[in-house]
Backbone as CSV, one residue per row, in Angstrom:
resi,resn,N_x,N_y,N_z,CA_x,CA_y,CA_z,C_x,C_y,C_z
1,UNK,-19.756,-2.169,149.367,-19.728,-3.556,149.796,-20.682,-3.736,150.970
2,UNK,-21.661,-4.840,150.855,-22.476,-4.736,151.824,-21.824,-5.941,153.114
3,UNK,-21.988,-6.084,154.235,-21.760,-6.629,155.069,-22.736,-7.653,155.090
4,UNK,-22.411,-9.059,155.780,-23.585,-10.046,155.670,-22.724,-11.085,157.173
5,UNK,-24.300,-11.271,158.081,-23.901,-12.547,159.143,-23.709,-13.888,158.455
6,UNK,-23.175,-14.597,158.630,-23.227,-15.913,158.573,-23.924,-17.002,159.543
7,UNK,-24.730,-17.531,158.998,-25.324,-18.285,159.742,-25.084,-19.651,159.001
8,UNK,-25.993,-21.142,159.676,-25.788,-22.184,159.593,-26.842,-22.760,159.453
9,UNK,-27.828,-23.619,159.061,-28.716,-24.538,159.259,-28.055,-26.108,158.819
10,UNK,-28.675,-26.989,160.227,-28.537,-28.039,160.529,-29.536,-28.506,160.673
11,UNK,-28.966,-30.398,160.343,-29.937,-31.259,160.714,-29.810,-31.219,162.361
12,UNK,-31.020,-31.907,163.264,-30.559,-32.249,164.436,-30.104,-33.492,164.654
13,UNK,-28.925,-33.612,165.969,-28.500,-35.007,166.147,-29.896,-35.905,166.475
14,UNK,-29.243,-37.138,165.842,-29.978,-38.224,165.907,-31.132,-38.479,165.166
15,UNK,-31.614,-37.352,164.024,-31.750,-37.698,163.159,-32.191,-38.834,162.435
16,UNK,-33.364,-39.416,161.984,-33.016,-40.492,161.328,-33.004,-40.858,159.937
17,UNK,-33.136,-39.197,159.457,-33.166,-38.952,157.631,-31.557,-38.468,157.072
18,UNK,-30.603,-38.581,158.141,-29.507,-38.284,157.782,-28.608,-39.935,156.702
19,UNK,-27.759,-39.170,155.678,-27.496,-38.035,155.177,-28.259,-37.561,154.407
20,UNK,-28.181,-36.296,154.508,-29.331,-35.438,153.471,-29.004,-34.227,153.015
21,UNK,-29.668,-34.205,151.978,-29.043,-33.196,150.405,-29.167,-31.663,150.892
22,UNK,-28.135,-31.199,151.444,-28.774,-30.023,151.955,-29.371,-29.427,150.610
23,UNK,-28.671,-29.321,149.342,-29.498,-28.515,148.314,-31.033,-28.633,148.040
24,UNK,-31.629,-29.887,148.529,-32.986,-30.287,149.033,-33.840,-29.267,149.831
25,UNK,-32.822,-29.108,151.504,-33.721,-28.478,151.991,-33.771,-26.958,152.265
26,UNK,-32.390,-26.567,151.542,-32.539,-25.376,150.994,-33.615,-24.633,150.318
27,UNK,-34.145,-25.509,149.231,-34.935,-25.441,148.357,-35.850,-24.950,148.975
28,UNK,-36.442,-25.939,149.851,-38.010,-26.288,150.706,-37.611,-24.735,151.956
29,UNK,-36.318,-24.682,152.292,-36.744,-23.184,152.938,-37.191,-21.955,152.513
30,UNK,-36.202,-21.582,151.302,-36.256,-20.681,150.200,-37.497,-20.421,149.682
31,UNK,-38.554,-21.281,149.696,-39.504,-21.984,149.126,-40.655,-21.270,150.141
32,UNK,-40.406,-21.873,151.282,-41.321,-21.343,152.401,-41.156,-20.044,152.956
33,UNK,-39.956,-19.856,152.710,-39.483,-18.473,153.405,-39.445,-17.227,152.520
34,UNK,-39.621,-17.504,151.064,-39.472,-16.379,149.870,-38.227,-15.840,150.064
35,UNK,-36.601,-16.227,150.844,-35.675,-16.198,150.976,-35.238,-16.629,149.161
36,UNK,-33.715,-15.622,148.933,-33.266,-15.783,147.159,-31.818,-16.874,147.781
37,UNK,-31.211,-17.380,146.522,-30.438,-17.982,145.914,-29.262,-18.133,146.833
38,UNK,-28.991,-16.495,147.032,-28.470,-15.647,147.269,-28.073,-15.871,149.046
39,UNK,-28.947,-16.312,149.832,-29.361,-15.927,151.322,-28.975,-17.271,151.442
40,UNK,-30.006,-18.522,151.422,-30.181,-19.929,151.431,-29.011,-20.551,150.532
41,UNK,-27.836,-21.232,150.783,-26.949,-21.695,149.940,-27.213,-23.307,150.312
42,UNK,-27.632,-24.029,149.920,-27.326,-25.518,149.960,-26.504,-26.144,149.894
43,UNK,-26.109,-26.992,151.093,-24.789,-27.826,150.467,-24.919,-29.182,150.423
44,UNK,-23.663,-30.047,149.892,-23.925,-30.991,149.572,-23.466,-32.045,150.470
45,UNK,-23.801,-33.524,150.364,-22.928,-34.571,151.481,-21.860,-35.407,150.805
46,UNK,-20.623,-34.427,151.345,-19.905,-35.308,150.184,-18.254,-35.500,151.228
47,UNK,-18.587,-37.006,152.084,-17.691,-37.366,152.978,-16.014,-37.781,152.537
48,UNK,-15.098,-37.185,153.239,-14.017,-37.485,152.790,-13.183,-37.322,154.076
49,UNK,-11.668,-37.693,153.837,-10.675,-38.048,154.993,-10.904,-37.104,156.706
50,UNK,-11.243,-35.566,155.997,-11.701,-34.935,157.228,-13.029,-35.911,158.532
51,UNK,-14.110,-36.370,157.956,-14.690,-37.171,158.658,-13.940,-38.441,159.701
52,UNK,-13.438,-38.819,158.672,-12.001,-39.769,159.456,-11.677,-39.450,160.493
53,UNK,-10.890,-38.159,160.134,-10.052,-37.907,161.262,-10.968,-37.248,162.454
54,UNK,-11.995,-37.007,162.617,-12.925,-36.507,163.199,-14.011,-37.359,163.877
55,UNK,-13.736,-38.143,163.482,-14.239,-39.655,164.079,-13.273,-40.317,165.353
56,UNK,-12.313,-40.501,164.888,-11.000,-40.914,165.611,-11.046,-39.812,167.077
57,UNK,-10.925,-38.612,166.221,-10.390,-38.013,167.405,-11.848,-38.027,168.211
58,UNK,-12.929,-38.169,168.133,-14.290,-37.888,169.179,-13.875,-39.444,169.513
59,UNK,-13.568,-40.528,169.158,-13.601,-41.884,169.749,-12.273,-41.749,170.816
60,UNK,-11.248,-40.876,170.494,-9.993,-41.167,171.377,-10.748,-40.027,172.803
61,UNK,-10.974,-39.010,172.599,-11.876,-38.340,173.358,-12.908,-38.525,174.059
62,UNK,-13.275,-39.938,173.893,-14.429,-40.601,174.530,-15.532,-39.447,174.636
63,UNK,-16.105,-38.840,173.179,-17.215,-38.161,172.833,-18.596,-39.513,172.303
64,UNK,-17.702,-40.006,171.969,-18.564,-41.509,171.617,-17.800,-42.633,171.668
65,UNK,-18.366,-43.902,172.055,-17.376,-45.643,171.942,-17.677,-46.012,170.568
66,UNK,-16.810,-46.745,170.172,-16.354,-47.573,168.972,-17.700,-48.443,169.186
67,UNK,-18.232,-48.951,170.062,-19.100,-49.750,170.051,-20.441,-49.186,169.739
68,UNK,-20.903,-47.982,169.698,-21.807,-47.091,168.956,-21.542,-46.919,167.769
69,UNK,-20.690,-46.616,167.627,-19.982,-46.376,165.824,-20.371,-47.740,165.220
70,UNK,-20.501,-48.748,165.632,-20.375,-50.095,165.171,-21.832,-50.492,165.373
71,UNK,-22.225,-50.189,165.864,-23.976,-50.647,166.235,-24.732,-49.665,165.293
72,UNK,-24.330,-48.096,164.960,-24.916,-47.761,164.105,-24.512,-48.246,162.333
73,UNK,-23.431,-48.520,162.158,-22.796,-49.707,160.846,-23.710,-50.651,160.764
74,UNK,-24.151,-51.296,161.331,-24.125,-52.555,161.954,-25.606,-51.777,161.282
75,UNK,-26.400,-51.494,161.514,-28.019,-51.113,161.482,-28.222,-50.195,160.183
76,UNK,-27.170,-49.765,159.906,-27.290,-49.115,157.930,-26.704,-49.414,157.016
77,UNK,-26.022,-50.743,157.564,-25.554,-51.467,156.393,-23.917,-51.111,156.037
78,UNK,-23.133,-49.958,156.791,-22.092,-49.613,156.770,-21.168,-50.294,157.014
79,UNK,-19.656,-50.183,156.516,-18.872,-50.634,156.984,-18.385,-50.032,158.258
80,UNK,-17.891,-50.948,159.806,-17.656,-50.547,160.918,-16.274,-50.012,160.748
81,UNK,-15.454,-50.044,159.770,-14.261,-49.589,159.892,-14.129,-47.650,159.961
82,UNK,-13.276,-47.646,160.966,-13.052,-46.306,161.386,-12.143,-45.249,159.884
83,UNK,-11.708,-46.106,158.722,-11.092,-45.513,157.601,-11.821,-45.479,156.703
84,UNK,-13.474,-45.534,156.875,-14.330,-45.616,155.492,-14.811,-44.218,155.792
85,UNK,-14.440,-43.453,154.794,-15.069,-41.921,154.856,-16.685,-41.501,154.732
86,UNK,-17.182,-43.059,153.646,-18.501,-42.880,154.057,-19.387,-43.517,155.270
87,UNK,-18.687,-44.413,155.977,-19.207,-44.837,157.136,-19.120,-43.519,158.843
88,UNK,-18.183,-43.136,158.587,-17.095,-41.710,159.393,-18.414,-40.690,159.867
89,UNK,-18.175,-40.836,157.935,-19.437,-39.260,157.493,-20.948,-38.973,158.191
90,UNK,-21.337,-40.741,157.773,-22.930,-40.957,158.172,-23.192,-40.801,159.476
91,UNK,-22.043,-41.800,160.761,-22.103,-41.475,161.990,-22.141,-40.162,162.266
92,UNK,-21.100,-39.410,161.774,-20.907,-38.029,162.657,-22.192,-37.208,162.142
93,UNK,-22.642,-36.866,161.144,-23.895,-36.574,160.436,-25.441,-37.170,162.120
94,UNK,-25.191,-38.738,161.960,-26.576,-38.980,162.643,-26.049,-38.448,164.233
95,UNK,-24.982,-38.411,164.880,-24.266,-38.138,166.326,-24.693,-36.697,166.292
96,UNK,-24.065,-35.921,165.575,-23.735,-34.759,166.101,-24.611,-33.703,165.031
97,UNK,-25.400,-34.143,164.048,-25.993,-33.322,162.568,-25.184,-33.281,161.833
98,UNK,-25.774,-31.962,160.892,-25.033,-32.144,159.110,-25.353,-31.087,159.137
99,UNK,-24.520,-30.416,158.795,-24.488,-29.115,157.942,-25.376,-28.737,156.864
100,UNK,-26.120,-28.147,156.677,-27.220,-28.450,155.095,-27.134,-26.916,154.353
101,UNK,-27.248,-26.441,154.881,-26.645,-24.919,154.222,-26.317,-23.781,155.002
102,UNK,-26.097,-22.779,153.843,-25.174,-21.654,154.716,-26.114,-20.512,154.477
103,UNK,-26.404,-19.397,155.374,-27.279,-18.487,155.048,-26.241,-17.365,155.199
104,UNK,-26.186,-16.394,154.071,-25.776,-15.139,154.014,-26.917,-14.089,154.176
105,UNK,-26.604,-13.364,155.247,-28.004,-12.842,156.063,-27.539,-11.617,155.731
106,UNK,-28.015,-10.287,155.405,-27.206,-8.560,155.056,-27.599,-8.330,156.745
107,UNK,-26.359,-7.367,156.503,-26.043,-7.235,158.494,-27.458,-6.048,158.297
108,UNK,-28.636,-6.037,158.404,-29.608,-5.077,158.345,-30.726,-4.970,159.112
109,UNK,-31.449,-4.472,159.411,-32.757,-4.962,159.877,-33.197,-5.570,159.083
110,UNK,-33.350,-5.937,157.744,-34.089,-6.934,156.398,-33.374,-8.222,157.134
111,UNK,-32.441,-8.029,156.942,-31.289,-9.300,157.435,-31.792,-10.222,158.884
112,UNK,-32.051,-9.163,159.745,-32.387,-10.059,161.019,-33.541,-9.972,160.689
113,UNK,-34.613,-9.858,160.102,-36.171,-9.792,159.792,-36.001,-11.682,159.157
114,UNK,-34.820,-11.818,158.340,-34.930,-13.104,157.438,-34.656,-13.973,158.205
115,UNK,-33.611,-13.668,159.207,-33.021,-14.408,159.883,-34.224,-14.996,161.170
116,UNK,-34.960,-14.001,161.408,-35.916,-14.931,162.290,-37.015,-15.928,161.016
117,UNK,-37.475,-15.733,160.055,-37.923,-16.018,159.064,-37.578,-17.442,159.080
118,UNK,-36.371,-17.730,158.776,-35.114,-18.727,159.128,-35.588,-19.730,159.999
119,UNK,-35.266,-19.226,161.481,-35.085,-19.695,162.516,-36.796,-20.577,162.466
120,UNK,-37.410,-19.523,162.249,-38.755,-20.162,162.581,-39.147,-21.184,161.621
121,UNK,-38.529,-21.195,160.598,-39.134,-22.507,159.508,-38.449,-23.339,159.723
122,UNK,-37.147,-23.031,160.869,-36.026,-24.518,160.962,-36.439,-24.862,162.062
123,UNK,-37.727,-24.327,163.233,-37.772,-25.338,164.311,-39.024,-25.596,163.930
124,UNK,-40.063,-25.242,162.935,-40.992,-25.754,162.576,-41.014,-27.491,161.532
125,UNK,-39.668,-26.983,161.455,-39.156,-28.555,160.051,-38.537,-29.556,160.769
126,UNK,-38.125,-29.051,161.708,-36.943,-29.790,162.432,-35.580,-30.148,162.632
127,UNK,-35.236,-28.520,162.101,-33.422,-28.555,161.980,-33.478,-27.189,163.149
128,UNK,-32.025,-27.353,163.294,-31.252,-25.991,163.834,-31.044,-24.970,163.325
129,UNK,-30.725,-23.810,163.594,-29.935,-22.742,163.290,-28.998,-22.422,164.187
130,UNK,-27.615,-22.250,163.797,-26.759,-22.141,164.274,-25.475,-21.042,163.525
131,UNK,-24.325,-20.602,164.187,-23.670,-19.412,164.049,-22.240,-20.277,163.222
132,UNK,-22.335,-21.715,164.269,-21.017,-22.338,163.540,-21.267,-23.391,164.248
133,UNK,-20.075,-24.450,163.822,-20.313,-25.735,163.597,-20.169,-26.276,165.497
134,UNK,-19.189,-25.785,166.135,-19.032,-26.273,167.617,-20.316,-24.897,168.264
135,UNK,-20.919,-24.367,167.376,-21.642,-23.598,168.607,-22.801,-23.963,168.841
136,UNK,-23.704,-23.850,169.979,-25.189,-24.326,170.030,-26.462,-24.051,169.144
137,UNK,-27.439,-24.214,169.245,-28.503,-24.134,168.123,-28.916,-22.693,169.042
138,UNK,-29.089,-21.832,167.536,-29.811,-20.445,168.137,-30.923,-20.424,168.848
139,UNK,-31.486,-19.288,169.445,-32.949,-19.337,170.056,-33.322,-17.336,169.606
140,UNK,-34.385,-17.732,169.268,-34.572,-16.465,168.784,-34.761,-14.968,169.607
141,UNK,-34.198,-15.434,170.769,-33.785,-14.302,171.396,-32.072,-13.776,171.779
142,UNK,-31.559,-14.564,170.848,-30.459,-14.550,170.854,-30.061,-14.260,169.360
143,UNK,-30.910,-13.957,168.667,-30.611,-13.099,167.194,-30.354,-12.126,166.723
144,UNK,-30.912,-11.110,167.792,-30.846,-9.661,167.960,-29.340,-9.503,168.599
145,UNK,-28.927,-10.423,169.191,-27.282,-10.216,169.517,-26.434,-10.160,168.278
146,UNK,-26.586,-10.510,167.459,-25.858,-11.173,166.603,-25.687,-9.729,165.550
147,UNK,-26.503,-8.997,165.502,-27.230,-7.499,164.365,-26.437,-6.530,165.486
148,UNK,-25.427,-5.741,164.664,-25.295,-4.382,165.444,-26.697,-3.587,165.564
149,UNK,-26.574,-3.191,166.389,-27.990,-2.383,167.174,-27.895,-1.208,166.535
């Protein structure tokens, strides 16, 4: 059984091509990076009650005002209501990014070889790489942490 990091690629907040197909830009990494099937997983945008509740709670948290939530509705045609999963979705997507795929990296030197591979075609495109969803965007000196030595 081989061992593998998990990594993340994201859109960045604020964004203004959000939502977007991660299986899209999977493609276009895989593509650029000669990364397989296998490594690059694409995902899809497909908003439901979790957004909701994840909305609510960053608005009760004063992470963002209702009156942003509503000004961005208001400018894509969304409904401002805080129970529309696709209105929820799009905000938290353009606020905070989107998830677009998942990279299964082999815990190896090949592995962190791809993984900068990665990194470098996602700040050349204009997304993140990241470890998980509350953690910060990698920097490629902080990759080699990640690979047992």
């Amino acid at each position: 059984m081989h061992r593998v990091i998990e990594l993340e690629l994201w859109s960045k907040p604020g964004s203004a091509l959000l939502p977007q197909t991660g299986k899209s830009v999977a493609i276009a990494c895989r593509r650029e990076t000669g990364l397989s099937e296998q490594v690059v997983l694409g995902l899809n945008f497909v908003p439901d009650a979790a957004d909701m509740r994840n909305l609510q709670l960053s608005l009760t948290e004063g992470e963002f005002c209702q009156a942003e939530f509503e000004q961005f509705c208001a400018t894509r045609g969304l409904s401002a209501d805080t129970n529309d999963n696709i209105s929820a979705a799009e905000f938290l997507a353009h606020a905070v990014g989107q998830p677009l795929a998942w990279l299964h990296l082999p815990e190896s030197r090949e592995g962190l070889h791809m993984a900068h591979l990665v990194l470098g075609w996602a700040e050349k495109s204009g997304y993140l790489l990241r470890v998980g969803q509350s953690e910060p965007p990698l920097r490629t000196e902080e990759l080699s942490c990640l690979w047992p030595s």
